[in-house]
LOVOLO-124480 format. One line per field, with one value per atom (N, C-alpha, C, O): x, y, z; residue in one letter. Coordinates in nm, 3 decimals. Example, Ala and Ser with C-alpha at 12.3 -4.5 7.8 and 13.67 -1.06 7.14 Angstrom:
# LOVOLO-124480
c1 <- 1.319, 1.230, 1.320, 1.424, 1.285, 1.367, 1.290, 1.341
c2 <- -0.569, -0.450, -0.330, -0.332, -0.225, -0.106, 0.003, 0.114
c3 <- 0.780, 0.780, 0.780, 0.846, 0.708, 0.714, 0.787, 0.804
rest <- A, A, A, A, S, S, S, S
END
This chain:
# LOVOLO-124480
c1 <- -1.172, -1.160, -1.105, -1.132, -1.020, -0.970, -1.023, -1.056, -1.042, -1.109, -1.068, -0.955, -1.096, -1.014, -1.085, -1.191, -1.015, -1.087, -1.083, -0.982, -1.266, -1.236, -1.271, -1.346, -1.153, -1.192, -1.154, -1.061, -1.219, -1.236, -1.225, -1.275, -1.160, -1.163, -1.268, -1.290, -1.351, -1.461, -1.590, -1.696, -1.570, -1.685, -1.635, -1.521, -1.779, -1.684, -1.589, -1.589, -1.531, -1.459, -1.537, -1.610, -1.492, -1.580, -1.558, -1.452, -1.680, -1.642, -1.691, -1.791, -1.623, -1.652, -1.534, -1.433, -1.571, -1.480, -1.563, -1.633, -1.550, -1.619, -1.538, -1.480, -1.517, -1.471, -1.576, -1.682, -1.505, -1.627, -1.709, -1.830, -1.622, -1.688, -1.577, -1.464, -1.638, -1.562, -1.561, -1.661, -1.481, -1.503, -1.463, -1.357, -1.548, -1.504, -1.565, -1.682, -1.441, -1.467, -1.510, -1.413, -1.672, -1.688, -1.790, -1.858, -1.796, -1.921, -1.883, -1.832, -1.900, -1.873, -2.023, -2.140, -1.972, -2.053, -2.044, -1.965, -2.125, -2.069, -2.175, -2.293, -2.119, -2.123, -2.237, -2.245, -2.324, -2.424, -2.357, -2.269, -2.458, -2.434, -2.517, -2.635, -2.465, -2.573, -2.531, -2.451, -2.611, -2.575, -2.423, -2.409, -2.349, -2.209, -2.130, -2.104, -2.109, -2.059, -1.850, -1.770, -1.831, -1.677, -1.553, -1.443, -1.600, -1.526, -1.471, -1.370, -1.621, -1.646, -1.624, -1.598, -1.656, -1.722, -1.888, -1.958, -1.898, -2.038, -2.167, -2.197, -2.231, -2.394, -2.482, -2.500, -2.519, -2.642, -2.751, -2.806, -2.769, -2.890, -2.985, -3.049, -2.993, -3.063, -3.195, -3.244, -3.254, -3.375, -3.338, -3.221, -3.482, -3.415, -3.367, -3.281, -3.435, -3.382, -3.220, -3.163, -3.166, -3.027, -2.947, -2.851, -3.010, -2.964, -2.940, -2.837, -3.062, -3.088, -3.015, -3.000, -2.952, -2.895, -2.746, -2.705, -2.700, -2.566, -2.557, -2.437, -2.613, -2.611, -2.609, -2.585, -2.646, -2.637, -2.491, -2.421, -2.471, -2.301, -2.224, -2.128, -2.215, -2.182, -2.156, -2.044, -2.251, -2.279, -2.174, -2.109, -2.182, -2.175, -1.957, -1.876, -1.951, -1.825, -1.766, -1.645, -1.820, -1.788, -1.775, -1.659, -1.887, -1.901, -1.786, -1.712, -1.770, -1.685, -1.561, -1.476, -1.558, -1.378, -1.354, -1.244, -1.453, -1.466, -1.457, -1.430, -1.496, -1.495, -1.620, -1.623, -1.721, -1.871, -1.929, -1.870, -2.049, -2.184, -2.302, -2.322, -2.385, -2.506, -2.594, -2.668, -2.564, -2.569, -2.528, -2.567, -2.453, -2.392, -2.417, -2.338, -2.554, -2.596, -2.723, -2.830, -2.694, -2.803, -2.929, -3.043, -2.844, -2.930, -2.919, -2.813, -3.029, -3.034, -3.093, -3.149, -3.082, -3.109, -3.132, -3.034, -3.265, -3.300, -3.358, -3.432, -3.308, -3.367, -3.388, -3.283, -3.501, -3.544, -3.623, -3.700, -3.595, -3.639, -3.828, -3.913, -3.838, -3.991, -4.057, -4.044, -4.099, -4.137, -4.227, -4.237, -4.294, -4.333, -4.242, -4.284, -4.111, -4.025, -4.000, -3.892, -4.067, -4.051, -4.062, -3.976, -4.205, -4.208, -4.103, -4.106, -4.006, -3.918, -3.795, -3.726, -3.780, -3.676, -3.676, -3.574, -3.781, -3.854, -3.798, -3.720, -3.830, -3.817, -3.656, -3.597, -3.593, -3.462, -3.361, -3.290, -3.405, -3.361, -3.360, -3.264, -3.498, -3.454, -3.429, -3.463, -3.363, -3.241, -3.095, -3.004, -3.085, -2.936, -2.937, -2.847, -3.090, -3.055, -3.154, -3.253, -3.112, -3.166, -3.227, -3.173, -3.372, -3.382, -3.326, -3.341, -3.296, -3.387, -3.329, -3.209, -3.434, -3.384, -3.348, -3.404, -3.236, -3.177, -3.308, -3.398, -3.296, -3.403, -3.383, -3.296, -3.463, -3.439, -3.549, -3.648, -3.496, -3.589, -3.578, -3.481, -3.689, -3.703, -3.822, -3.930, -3.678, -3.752, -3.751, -3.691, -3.866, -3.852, -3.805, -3.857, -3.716, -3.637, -3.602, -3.525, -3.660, -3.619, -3.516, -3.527, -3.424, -3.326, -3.180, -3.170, -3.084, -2.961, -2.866, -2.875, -2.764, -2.624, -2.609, -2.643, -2.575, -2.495, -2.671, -2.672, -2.780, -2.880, -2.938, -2.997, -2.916, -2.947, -3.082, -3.154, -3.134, -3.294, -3.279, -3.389, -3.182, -3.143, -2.991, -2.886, -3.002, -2.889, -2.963, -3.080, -2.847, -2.838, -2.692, -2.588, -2.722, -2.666, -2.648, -2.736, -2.584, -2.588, -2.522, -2.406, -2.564, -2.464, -2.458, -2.545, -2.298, -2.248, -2.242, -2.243, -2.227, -2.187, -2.109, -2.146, -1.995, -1.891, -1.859, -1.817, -1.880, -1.841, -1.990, -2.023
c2 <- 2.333, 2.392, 2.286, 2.168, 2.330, 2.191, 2.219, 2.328, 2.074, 1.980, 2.000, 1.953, 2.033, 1.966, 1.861, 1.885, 1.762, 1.656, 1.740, 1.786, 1.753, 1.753, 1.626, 1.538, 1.651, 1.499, 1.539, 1.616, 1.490, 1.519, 1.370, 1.266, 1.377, 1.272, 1.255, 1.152, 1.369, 1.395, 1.370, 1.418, 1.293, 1.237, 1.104, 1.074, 1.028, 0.881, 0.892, 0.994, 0.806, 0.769, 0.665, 0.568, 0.726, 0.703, 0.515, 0.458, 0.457, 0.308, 0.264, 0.192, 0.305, 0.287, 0.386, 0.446, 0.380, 0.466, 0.588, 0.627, 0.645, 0.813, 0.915, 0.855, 1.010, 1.100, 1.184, 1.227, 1.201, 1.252, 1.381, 1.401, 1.459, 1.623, 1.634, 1.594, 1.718, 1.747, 1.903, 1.958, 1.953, 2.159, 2.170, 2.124, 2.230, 2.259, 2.438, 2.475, 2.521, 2.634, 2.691, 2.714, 2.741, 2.780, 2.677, 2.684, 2.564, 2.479, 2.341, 2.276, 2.277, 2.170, 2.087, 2.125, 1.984, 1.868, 1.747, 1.664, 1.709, 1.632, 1.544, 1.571, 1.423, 1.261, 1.254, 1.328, 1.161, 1.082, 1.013, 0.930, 1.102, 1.060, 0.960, 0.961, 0.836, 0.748, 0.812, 0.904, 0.737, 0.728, 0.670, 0.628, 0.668, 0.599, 0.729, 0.843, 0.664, 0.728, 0.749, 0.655, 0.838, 0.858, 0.773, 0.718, 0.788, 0.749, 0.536, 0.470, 0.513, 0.397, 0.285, 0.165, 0.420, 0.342, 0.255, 0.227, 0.241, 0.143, 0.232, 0.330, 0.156, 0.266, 0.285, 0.204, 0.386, 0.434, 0.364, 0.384, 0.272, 0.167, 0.231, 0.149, 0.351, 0.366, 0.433, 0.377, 0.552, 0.598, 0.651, 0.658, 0.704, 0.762, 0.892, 0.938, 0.970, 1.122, 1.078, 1.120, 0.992, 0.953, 0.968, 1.044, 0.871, 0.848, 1.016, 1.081, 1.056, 1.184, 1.284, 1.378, 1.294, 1.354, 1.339, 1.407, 1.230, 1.185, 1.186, 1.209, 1.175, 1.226, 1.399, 1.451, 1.447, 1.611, 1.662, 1.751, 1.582, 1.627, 1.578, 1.653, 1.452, 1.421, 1.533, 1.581, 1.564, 1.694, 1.818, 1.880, 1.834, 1.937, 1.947, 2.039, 1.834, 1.816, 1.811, 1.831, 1.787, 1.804, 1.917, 1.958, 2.014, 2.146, 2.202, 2.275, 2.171, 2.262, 2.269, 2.356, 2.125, 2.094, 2.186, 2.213, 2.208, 2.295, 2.420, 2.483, 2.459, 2.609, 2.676, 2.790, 2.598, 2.637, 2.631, 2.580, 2.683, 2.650, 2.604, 2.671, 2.520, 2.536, 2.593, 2.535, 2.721, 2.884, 2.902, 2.982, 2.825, 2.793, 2.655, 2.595, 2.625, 2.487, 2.530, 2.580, 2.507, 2.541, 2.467, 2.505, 2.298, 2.228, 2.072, 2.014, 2.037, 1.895, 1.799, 1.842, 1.692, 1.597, 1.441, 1.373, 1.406, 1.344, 1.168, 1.153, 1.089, 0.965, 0.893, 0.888, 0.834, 0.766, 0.668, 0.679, 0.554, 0.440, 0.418, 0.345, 0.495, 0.509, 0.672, 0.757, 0.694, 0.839, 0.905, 1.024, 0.785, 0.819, 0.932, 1.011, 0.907, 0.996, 1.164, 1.221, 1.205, 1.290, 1.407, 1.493, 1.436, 1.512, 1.534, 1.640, 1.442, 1.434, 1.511, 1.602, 1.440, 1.508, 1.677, 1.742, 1.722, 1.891, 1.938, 2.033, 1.882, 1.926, 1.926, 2.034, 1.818, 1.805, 1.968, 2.063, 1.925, 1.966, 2.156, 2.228, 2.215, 2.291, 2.344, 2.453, 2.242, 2.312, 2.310, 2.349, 2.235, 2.275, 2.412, 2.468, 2.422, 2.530, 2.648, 2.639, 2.732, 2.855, 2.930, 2.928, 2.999, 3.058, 3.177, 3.291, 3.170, 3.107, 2.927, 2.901, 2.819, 2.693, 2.631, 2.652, 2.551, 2.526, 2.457, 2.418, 2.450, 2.324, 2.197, 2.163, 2.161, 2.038, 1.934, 1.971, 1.786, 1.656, 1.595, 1.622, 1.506, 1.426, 1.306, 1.321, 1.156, 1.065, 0.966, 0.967, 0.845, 0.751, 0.626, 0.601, 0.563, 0.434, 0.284, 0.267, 0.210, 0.056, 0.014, -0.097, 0.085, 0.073, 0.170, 0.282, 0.119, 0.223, 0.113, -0.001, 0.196, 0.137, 0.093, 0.182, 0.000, -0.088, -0.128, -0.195, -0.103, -0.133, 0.019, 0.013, 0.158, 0.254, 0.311, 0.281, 0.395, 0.433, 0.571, 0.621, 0.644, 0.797, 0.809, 0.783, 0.852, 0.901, 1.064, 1.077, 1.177, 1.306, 1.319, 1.287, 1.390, 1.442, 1.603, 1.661, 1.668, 1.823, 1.916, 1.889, 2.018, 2.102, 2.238, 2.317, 2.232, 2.438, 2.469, 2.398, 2.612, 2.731, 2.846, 2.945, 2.794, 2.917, 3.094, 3.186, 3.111, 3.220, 3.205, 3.286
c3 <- 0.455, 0.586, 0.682, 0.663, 0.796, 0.872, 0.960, 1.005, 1.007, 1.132, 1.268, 1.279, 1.341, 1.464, 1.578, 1.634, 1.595, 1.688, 1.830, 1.883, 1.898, 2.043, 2.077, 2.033, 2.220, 2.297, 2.444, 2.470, 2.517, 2.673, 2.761, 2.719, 2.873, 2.962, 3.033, 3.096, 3.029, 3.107, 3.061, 3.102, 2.976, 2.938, 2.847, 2.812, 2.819, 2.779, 2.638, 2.569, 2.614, 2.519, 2.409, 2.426, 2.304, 2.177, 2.194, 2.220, 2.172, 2.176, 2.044, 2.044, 1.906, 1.820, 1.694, 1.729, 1.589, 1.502, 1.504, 1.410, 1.621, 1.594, 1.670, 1.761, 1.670, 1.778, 1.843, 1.797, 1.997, 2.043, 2.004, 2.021, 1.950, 1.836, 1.768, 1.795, 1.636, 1.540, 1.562, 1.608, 1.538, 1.461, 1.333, 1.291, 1.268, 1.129, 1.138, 1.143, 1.136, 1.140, 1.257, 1.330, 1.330, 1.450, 1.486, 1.588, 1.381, 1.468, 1.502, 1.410, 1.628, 1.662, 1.627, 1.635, 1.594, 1.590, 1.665, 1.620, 1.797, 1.884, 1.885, 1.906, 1.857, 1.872, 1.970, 2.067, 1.939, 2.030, 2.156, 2.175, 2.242, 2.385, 2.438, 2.402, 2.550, 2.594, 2.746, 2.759, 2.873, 2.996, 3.034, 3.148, 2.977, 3.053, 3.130, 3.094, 3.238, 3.316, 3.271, 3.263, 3.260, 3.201, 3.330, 3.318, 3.388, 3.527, 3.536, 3.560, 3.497, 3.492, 3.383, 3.369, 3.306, 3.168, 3.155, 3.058, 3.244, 3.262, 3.272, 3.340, 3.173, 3.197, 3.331, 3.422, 3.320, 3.456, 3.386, 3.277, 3.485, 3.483, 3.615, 3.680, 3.647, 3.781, 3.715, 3.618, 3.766, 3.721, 3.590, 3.553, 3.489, 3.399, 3.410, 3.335, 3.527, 3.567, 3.524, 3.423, 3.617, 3.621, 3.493, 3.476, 3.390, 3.250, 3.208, 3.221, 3.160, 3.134, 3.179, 3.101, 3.311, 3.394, 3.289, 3.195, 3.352, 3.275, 3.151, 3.132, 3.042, 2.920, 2.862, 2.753, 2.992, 2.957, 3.001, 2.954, 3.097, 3.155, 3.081, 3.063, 3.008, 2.893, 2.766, 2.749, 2.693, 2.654, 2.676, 2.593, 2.822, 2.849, 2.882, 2.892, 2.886, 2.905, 2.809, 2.816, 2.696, 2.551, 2.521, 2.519, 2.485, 2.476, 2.525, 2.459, 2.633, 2.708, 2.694, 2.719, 2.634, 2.643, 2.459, 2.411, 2.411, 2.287, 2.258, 2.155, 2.413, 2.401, 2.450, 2.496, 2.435, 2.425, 2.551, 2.647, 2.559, 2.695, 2.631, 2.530, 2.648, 2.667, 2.555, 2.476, 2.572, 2.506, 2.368, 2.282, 2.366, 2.214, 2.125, 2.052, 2.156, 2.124, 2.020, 2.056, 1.920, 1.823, 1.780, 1.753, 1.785, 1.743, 1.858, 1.877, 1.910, 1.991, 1.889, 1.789, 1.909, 1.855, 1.961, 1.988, 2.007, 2.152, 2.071, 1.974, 2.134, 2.062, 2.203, 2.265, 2.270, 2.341, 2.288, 2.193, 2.368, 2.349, 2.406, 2.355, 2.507, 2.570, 2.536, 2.624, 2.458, 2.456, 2.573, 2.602, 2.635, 2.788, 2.889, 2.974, 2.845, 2.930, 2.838, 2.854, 2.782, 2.708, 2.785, 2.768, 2.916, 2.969, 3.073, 3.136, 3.097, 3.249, 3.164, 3.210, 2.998, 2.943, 2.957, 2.982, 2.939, 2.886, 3.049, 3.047, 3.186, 3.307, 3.293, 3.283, 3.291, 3.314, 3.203, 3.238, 3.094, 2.985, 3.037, 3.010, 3.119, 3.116, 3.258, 3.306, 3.313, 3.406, 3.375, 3.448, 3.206, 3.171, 3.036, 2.974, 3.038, 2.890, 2.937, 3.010, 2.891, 2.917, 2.755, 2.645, 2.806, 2.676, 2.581, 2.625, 2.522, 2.403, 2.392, 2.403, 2.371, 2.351, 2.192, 2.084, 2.228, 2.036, 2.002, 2.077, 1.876, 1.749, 1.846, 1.927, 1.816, 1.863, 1.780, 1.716, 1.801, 1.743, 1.888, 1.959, 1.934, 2.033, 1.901, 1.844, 1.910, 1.859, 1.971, 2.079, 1.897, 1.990, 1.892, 1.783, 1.942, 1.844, 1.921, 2.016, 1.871, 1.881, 1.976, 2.027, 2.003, 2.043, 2.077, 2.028, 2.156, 2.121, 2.148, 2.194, 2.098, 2.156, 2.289, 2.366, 2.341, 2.490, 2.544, 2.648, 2.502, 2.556, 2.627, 2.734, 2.556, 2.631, 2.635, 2.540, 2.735, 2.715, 2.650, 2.630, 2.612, 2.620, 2.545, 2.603, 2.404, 2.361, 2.291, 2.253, 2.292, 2.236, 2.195, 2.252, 2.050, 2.004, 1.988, 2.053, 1.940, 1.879, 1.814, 1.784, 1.786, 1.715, 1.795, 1.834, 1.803, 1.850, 1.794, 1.693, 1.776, 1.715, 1.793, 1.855, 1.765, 1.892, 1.805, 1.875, 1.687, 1.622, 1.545, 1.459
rest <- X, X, X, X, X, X, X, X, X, X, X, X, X, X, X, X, X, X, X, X, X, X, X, X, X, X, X, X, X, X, X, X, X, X, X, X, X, X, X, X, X, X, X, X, X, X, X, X, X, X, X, X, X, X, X, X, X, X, X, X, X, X, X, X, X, X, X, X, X, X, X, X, X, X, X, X, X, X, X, X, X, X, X, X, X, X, X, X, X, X, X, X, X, X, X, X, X, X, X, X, X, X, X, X, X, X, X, X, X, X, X, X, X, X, X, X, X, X, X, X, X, X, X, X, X, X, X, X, X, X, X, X, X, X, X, X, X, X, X, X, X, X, X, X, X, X, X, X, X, X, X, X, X, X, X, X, X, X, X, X, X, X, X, X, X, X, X, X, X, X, X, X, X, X, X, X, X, X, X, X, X, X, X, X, X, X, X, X, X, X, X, X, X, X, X, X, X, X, X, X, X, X, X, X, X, X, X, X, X, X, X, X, X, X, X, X, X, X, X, X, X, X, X, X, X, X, X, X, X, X, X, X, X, X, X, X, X, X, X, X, X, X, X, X, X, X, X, X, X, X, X, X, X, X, X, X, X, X, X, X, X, X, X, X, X, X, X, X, X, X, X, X, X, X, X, X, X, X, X, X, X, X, X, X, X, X, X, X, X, X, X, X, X, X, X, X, X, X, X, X, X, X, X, X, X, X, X, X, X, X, X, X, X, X, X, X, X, X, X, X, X, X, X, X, X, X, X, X, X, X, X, X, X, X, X, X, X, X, X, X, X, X, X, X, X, X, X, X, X, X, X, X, X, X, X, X, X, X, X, X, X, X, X, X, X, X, X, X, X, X, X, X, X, X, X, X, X, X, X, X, X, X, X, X, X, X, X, X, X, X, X, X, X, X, X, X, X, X, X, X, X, X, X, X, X, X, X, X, X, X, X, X, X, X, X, X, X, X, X, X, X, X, X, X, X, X, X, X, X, X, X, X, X, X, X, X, X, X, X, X, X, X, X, X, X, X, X, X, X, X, X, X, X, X, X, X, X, X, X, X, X, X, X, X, X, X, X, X, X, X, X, X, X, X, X, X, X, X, X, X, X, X, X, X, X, X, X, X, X, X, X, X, X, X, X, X, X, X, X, X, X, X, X, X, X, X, X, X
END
């Protein structure tokens, strides 16, 4: 089945050998998101609302540049570095998704890429 690379200006640029989502057929698979701001390039070091914030528009700028909403998000995948912030994620999280909400994992890990507190990943389903 063929691939097609999405990629958006509107959100950061892969800083590594990844692209920012793949489609294979009707489902995109889009790349782990941290706080970097697309504009800048440089991470949101401010609150974590902030991070969190910017990692969903991230997301969402992806999605979009795909075809998709929100709505078409089947599966999340949440890795934080403090699991303390878990409940701010659940508040934030659902003023970008509406129910019914995708699967989701919320881990907590050692670390991320550039020094981040907040990377997500996920999967669409546009067909």
């Amino acid at each position: 089945m063929p691939r097609t690379i999405i990629s958006t200006p509107d959100a950061p640029a892969a800083v590594g050998t990844y692209s920012q989502a793949v489609k294979v057929g009707g489902t995109v698979y889009v790349s782990g998101q941290i706080p970097l701001d697309p504009k800048t390039g440089q991470l949101v070091t401010t609150s974590m609302d902030a991070q969190i914030r910017r990692v969903f528009d991230n997301l969402k700028a992806i999605i979009t540049a795909s075809g998709g909403t929100f709505a078409n998000v089947t599966k999340l995948n949440v890795f934080l570095t403090d699991l303390s912030h878990f409940a701010l994620l659940n508040q934030i999280m659902a003023e970008y998704f509406k129910e019914p909400y995708p699967a989701r994992a919320a881990i907590q890990v050692a670390a991320l890429p550039k020094g981040a507190a907040v990377e997500m990943d996920c999967v669409v389903e546009l067909e």
